[in-house]
LUMFILUM-74954 format. One line per 5 residues: their letters; for each residue z, x, y of C-alpha. Coordinates in steps of 0.001 Angstrom, whole numbers, plus 500000, padded with zeros to 6 digits. Example, Ala and Ser with C-alpha at 12.3 -4.5 7.8 and 13.67 -1.06 7.14 Angstrom:
as = 507800:512300:495500 ~ 507140:513670:498940
//
This chain:
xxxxx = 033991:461071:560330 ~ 033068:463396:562975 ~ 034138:463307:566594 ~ 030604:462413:567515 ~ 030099:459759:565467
xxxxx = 031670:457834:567572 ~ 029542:457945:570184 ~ 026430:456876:567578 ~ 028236:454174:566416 ~ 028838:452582:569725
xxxxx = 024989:453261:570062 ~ 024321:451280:567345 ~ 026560:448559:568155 ~ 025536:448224:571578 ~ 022115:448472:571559
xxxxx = 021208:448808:567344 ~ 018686:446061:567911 ~ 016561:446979:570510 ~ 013577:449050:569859 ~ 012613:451479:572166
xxxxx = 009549:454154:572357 ~ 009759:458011:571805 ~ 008529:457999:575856 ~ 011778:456640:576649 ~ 013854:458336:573970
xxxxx = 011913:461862:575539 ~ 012464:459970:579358 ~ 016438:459630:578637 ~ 017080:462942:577610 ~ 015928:464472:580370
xxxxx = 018022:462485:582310 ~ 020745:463363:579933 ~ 019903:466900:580111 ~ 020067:466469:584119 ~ 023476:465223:584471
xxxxx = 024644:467225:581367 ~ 022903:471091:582012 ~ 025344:472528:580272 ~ 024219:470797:576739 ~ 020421:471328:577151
xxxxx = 020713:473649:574473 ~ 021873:470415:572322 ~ 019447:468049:573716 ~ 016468:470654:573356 ~ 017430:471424:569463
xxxxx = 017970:467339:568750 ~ 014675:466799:570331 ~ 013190:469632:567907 ~ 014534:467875:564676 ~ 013310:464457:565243
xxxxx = 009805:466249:566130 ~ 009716:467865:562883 ~ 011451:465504:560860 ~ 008224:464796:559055 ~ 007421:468433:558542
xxx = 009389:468136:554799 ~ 006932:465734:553696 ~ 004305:467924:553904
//
């Protein structure tokens, strides 16, 4: 297990049931990204892969 897996898993058991939109997702990491500018780097590359995750199936 990763370090950071941690931190998904308390996502999931905190909030694993909720749905939420891609506006939000997009709306919370830019608030991430403000508090956090030294990780925007992170957030900006996480943001890439779930906008291309599709781009295998092609």
């Amino acid at each position: 297990m990763y370090f950071t897996d941690r931190g998904i898993e308390e996502l999931e058991d905190r909030r694993g049931e909720e749905q939420v939109s891609l506006a939000w997702l997009a709306d919370r990491l830019r608030a991430f990204v403000d508090v956090h500018p030294e990780d925007a780097g992170a957030a900006e590359r996480f943001a890439t892969f779930l906008a291309r995750d599709d781009d295998d199936d092609a």
